[in-house]
ZALUM-24874 format. One line per field, with one value per residue (C-alpha): residue in three letters; x, y, z. Coordinates in nm, 4 decimals. Layout:
<palos>
rest = [Ala	...]
xx = [X	...]
yy = [Y	...]
zz = [Z	...]
</palos>
This chain:
<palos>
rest = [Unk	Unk	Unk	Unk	Unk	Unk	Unk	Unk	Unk	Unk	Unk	Unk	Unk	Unk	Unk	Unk	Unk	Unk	Unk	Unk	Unk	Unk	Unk	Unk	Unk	Unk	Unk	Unk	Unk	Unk	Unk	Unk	Unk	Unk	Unk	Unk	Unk	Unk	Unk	Unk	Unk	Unk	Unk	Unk	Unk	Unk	Unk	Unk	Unk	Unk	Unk	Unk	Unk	Unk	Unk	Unk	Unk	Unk	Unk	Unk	Unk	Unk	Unk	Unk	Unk	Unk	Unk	Unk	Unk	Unk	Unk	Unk	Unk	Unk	Unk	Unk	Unk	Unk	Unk	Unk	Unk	Unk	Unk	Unk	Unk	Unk	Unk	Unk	Unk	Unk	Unk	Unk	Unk	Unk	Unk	Unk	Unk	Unk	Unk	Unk	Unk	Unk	Unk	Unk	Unk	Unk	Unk	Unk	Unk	Unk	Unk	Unk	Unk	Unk	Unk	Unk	Unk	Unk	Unk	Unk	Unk	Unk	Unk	Unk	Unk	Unk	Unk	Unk	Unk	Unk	Unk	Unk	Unk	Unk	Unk	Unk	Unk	Unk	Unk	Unk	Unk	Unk	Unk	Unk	Unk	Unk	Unk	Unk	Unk	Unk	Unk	Unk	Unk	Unk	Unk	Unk	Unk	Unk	Unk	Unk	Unk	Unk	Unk	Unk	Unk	Unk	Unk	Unk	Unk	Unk	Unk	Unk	Unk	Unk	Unk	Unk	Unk	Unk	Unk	Unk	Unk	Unk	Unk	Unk	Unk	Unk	Unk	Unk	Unk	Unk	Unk	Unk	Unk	Unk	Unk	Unk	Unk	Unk	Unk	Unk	Unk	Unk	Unk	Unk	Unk	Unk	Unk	Unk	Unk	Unk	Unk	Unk	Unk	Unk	Unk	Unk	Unk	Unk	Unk	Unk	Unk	Unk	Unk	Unk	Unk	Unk	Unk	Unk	Unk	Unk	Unk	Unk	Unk	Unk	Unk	Unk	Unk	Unk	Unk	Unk	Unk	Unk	Unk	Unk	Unk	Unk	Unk	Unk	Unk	Unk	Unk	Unk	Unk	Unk	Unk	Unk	Unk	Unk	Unk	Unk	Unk	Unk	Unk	Unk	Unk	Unk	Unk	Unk	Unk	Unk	Unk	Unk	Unk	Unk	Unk	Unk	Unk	Unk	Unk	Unk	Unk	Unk	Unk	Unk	Unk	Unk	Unk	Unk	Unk	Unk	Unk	Unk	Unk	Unk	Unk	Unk	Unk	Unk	Unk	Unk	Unk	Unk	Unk	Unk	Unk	Unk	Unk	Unk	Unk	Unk	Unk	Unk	Unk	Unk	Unk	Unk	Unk	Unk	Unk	Unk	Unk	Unk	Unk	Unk	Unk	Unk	Unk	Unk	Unk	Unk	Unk	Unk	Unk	Unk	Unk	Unk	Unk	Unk	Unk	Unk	Unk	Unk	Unk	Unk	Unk	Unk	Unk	Unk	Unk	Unk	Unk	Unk	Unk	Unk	Unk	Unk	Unk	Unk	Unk	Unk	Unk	Unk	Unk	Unk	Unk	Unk	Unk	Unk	Unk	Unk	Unk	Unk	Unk	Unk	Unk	Unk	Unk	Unk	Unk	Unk	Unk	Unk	Unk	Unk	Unk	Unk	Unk	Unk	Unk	Unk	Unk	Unk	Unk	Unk	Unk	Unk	Unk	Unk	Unk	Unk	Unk	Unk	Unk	Unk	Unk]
xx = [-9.0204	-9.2396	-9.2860	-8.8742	-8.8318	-9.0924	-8.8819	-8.5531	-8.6943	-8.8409	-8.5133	-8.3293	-8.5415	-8.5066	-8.1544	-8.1808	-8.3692	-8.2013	-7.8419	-8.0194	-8.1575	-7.8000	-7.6452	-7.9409	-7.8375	-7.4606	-7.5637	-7.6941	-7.4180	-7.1192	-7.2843	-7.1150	-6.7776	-6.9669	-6.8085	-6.4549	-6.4285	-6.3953	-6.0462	-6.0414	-5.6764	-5.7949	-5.8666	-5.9251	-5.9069	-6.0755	-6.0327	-6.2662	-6.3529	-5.9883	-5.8706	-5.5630	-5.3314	-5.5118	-5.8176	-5.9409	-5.8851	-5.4695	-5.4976	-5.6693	-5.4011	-5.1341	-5.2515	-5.3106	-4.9092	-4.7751	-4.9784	-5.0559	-4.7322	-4.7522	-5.0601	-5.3011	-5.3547	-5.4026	-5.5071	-5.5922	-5.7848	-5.7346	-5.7795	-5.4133	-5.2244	-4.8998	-4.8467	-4.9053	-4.6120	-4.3504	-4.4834	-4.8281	-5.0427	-5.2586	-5.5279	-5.7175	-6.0799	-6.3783	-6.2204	-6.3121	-5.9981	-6.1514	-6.5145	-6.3427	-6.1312	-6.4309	-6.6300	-6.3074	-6.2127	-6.3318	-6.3432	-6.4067	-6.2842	-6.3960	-6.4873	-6.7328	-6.9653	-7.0306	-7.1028	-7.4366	-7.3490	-7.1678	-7.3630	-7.1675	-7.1910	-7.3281	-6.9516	-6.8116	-6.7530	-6.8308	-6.6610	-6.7514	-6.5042	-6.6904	-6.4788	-6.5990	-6.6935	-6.9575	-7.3090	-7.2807	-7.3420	-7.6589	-7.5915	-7.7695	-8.1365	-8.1216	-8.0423	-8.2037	-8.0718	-8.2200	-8.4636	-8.1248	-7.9231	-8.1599	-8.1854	-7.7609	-7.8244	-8.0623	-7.8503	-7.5481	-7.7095	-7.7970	-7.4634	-7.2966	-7.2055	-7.0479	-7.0408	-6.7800	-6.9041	-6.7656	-7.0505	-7.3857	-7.5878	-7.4037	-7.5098	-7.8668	-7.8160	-7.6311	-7.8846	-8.1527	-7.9885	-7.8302	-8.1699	-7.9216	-7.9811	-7.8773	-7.6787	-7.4379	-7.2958	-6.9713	-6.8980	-6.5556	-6.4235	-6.2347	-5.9003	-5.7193	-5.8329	-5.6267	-5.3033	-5.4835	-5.5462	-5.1645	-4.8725	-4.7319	-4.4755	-4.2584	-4.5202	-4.5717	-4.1850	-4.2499	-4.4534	-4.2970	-3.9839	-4.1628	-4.3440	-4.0094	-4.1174	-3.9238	-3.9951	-4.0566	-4.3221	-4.6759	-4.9167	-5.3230	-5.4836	-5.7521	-5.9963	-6.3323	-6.5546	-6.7135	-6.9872	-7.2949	-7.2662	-6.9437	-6.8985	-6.9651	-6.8606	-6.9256	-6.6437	-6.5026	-6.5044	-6.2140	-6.2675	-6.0285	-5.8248	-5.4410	-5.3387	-5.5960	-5.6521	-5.2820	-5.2262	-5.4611	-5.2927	-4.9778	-5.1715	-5.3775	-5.1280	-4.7813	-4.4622	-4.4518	-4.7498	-4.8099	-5.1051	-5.1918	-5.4813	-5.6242	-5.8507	-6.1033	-6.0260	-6.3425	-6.1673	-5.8700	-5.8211	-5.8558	-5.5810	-5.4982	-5.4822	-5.4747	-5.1367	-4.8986	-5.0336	-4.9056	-5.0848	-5.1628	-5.3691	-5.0662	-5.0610	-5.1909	-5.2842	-5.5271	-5.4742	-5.1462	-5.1776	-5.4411	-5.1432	-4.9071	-5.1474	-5.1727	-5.5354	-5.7903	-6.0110	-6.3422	-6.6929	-6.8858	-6.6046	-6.6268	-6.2559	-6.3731	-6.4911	-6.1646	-5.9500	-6.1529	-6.0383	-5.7000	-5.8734	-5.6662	-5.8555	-6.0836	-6.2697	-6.5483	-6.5637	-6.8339	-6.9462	-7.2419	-7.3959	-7.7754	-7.7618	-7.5626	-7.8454	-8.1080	-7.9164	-7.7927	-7.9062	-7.7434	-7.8085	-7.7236	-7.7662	-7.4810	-7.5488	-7.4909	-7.1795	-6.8403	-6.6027	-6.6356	-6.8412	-6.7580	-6.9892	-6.7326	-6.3532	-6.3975	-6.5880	-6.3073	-6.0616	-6.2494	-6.3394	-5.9470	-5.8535	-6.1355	-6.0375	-6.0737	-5.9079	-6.0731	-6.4086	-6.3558	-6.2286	-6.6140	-6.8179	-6.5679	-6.6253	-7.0085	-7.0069	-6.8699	-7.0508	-7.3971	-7.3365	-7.2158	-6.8769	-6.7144	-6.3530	-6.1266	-5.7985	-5.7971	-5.9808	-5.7349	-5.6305	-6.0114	-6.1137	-5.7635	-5.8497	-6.2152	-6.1186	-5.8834	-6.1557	-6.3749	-6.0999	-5.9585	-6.1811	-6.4947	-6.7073	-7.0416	-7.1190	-7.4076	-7.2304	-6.9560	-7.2378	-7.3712	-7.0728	-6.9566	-7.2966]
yy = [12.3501	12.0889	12.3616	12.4323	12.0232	11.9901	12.2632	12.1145	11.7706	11.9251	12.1225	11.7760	11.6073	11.8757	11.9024	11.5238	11.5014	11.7501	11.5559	11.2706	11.4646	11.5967	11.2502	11.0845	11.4306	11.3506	10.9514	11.0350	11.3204	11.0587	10.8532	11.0470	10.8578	10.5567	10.6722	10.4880	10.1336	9.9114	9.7931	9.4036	9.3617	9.7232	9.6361	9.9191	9.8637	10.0645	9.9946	10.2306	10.4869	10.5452	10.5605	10.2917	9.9684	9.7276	9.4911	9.2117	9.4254	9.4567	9.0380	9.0246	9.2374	9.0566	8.7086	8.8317	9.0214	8.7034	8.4436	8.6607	8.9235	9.2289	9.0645	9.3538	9.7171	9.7858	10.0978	10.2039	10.5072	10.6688	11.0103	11.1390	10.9315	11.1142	11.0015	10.6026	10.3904	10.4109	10.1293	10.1118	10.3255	10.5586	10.8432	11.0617	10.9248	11.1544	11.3923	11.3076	11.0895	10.7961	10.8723	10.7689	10.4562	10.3515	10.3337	10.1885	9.8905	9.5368	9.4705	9.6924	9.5759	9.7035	9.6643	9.9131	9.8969	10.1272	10.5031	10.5351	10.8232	10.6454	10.4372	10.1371	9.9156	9.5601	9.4257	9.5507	9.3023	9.4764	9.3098	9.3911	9.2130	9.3638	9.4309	9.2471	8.8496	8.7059	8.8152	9.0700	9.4211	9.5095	9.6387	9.8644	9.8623	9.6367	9.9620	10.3082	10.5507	10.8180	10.8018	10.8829	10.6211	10.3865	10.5264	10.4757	10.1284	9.9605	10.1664	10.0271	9.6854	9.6507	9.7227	9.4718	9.1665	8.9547	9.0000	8.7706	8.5452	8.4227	8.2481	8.1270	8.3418	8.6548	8.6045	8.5799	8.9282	9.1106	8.9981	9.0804	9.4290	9.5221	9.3420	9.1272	8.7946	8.5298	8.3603	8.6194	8.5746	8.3699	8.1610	8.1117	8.3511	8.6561	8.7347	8.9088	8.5605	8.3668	8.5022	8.3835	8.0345	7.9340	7.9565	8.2798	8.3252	8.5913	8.8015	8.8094	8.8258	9.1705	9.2811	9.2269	9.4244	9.7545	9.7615	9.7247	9.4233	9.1470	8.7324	8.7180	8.9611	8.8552	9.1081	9.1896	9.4357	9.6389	9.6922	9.8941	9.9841	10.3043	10.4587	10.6827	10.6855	10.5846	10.9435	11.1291	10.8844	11.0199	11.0544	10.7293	10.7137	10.5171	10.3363	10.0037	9.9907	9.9333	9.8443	9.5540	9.4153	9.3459	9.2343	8.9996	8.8803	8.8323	8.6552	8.3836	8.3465	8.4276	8.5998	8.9760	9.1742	9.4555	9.5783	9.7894	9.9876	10.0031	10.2842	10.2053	10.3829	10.6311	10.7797	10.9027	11.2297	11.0539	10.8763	10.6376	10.8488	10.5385	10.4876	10.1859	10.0777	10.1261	10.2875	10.0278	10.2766	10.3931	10.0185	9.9964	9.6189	9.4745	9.1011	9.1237	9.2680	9.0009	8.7316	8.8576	8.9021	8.6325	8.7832	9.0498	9.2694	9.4239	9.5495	9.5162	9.4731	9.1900	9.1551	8.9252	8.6509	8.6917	8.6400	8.3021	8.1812	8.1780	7.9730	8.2416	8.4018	8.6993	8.8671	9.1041	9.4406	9.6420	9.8755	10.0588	9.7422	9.8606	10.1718	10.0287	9.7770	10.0366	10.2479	9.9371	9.6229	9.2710	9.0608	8.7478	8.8568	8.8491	8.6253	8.3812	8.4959	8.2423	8.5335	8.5927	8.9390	9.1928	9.5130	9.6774	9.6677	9.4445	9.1193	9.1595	9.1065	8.7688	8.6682	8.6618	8.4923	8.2646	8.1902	7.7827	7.6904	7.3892	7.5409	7.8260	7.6034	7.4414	7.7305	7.8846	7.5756	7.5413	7.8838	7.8307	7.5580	7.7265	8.0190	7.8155	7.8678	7.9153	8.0439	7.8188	8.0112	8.0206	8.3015	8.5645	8.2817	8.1643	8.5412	8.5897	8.3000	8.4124	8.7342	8.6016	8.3956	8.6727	8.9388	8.6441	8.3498	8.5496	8.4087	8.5660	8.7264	8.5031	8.1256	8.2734	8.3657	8.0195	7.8525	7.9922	7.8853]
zz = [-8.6670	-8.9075	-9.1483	-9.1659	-9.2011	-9.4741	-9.6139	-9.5886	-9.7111	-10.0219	-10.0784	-10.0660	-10.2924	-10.5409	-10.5354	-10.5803	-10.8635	-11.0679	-10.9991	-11.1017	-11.4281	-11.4578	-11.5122	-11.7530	-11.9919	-11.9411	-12.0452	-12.3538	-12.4612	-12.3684	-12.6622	-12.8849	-12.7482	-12.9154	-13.2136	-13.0708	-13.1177	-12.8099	-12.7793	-12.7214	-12.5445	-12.3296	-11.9202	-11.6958	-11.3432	-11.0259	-10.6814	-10.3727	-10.6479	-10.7376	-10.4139	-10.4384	-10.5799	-10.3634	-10.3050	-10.5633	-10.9103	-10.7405	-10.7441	-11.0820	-11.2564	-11.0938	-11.2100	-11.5417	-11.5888	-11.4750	-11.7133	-12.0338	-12.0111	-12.2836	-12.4021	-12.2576	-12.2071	-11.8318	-11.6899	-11.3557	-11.2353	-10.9370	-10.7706	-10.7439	-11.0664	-11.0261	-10.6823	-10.7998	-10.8933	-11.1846	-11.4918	-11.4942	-11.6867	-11.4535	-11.5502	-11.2773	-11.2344	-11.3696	-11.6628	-12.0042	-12.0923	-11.7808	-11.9947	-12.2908	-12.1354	-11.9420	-12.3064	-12.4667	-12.2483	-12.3580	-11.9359	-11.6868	-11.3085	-10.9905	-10.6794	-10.5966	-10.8419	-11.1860	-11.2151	-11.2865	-11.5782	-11.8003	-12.0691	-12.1236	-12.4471	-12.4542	-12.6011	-12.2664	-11.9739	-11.6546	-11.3977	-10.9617	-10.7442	-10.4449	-10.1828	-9.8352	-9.7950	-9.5469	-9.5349	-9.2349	-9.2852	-9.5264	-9.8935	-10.1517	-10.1166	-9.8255	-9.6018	-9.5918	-9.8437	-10.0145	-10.3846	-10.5861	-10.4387	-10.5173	-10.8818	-10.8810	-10.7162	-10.9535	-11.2908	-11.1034	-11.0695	-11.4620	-11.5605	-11.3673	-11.5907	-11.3143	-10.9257	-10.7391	-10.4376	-10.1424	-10.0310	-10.1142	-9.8686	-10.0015	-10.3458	-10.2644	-10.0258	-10.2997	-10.5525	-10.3930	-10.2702	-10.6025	-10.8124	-11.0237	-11.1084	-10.9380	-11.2180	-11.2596	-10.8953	-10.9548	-10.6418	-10.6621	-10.3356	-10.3635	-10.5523	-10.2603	-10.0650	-10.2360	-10.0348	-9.6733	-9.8422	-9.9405	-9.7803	-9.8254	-9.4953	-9.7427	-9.7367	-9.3614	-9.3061	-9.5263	-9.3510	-8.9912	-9.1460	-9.3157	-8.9555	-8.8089	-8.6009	-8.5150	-8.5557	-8.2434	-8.1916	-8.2501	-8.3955	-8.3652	-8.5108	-8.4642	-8.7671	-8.6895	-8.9961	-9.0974	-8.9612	-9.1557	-9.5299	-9.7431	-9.8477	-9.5681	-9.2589	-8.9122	-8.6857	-8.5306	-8.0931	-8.0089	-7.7026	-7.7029	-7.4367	-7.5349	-7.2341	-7.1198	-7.4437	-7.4731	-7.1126	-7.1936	-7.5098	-7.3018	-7.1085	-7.2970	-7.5841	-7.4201	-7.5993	-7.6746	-7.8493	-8.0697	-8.1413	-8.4599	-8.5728	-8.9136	-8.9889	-9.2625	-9.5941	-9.5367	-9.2838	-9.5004	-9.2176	-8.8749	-8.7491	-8.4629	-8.1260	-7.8997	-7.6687	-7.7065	-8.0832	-8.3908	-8.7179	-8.9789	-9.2065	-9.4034	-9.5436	-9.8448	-9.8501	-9.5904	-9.7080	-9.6103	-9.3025	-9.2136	-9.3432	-9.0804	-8.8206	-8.5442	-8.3744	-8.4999	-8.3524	-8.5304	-8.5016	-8.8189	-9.0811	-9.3278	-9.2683	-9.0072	-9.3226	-9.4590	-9.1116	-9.0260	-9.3541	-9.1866	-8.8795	-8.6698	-8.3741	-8.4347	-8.1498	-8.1783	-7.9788	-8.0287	-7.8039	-8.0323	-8.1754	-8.1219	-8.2885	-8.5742	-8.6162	-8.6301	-8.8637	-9.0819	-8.9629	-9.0642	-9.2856	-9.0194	-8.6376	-8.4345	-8.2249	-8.5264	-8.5569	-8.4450	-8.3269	-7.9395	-7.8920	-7.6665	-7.6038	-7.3468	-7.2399	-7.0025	-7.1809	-7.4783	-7.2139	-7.0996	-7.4128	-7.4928	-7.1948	-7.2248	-7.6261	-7.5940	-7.9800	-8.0149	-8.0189	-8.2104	-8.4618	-8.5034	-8.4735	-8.7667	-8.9741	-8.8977	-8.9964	-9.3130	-9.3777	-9.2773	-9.5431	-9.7916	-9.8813	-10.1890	-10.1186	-10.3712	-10.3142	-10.7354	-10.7805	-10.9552	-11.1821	-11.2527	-11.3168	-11.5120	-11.7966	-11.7853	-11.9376	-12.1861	-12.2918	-12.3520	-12.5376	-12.7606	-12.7762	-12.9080	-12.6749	-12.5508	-12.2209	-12.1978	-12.2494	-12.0246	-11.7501	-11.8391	-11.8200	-11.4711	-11.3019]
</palos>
């Protein structure tokens, strides 16, 4: 049995090492694309690997077609173009054409990171959003993961021009995770943060009618995370019960509730199979979701950071919590955490009858305060004159860094 492990093991890192020798040859042949100028009006934008029109980059391009109209080229990448919506200019993610955009574009935005192939050029403004606020769930080399990731990690990590903060204890975790220094974390919150900071009731009356809701009705949602890697996410046990959690709803909060589950994103094939909800996956924007929301439910899910900005209730249920921390560990234990936390049906069903507002309210803000906070609720229109700056004002990467810090 050792012998067939040893095997196996050696058989990984092989197959390992030539991917990873596969992608330092493709670095040096995409060079050749070096031969195209960099285009300094050209943004290309890439949200979850190409997976959607959503999260911080959505924000960002937003901000900037409503201040600086016609005045740049925006293109987004995603997996399946043709099914994306009519005006925008879209190319599938990975063929030669996003090689050449990707070494064309005077700012790059995503929110996942860079591919660790593609040799960008020192003109280029590489641009993460990230996609989670908080300091909860560990990151990059702060969690186990194999000798190629953490080749892709640190390439990924020296590429990155600018990482967006929510928090001062996040940017030293995703520093020290990612090995990026410190000054290029911007503290100035999250784009898609923006909406949970102003008053936006439109948006939540939008999305009461596409879920067919009425005023009435008061909505929480259930929001687990992924489990395992990204990629490759092991199956998801579904163990909330429908029924109690929203007697007790009915209960503490009065009026008439709905309760909708969320899937995360990794888990594009599994769909809600719990009674009396409805299915929130189909929706392709979280932030608004979270808007309309009046309670949320989660495990490990940073969504929780961006919920407490709304000083609405979030409650904790999460029934595997050891195993995750063995697996993944956190960055602050959960004990530290404000939200109420459940490890069975049962104590989520107290700790919603038991929700006392008032203190809630000062563990949220002692929370905040305790990670530093950064949120401004500017944040698409900080990032959106930042990169005008850079594509019109000829102004280094360097006293833009400097100047952000």
């Amino acid at each position: 049995m050792k012998k067939i492990t040893k095997r196996n093991h050696s058989i990984n890192q092989w197959k390992e090492s030539s991917l990873y020798l596969s992608k330092a040859i493709c670095r040096q042949l995409l060079k050749t694309l070096y031969i195209f100028p960099v285009k300094n009006n050209r943004i290309l934008y890439e949200a979850y690997s190409g997976k959607g029109y959503v999260c911080n980059p959505k924000y960002i391009y937003e901000c900037i077609n409503q201040k600086f109209p016609g005045k740049f080229e925006m293109i987004w990448v995603f997996e399946q173009p043709d099914s994306i919506f009519d005006g925008k200019v879209c190319i599938k993610r990975n063929l030669i054409q996003y090689c050449y955009l990707m070494l064309t574009s005077k700012v790059i935005i995503t929110n996942m990171g860079f591919n660790a192939f593609l040799p960008f050029r020192k003109k280029q403004l590489k641009f993460n959003t990230w996609h989670g606020g908080g300091a909860y769930k560990r990151m990059g080399l702060d969690m186990p993961c194999s000798k190629t990731e953490q080749r892709k990690t640190i390439q990924n990590g020296k590429e990155t021009d600018l990482i967006l903060s929510t928090n001062k204890k996040f940017s030293r975790c995703f520093s020290h995770a990612y090995r990026i220094p410190i000054r290029k974390m911007w503290e100035i919150g999250m784009p898609r943060n923006d909406l949970l900071l102003s008053d936006h009731s439109s948006k939540k009356d939008k999305v009461f009618q596409m879920l067919k809701l009425n005023k009435n009705q008061k909505l929480a949602i259930y929001a687990p995370t992924f489990r395992g890697d990204f990629s490759n996410a092991n199956p998801l046990q579904i163990t909330l019960n429908s029924k109690k959690c929203l007697d007790s709803l009915n209960q503490r909060f009065g009026g008439e509730w709905i309760l909708g589950i969320r899937m995360h994103h990794a888990y594009h094939t599994q769909r809600n199979s719990i009674l009396e909800t409805i299915d929130l996956s189909e929706y392709s924007d979280m932030q608004e979701l979270l808007l309309a929301a009046d309670a949320l439910i989660t495990d490990y899910s940073s969504c929780m950071w961006d919920f407490s900005l709304t000083g609405k209730p979030c409650f904790i249920y999460a029934t595997d919590s050891e195993e995750y921390k063995n697996s993944r560990n956190f960055y602050i234990p959960m004990s530290y955490w404000p939200f109420p936390i459940a490890n069975n049906n049962d104590e989520l069903v107290q700790n919603i009858i038991n929700y006392n507002e008032k203190s809630y309210d000062k563990k949220v803000k002692k929370h905040h305060k305790q990670l530093g906070i950064c949120e401004t609720g500017h944040a698409s229109e900080l990032v959106t004159d930042l990169i005008y700056d850079y594509c019109f004002k000829n102004i280094s990467k360097d006293k833009l860094i400097k100047k952000n810090n």
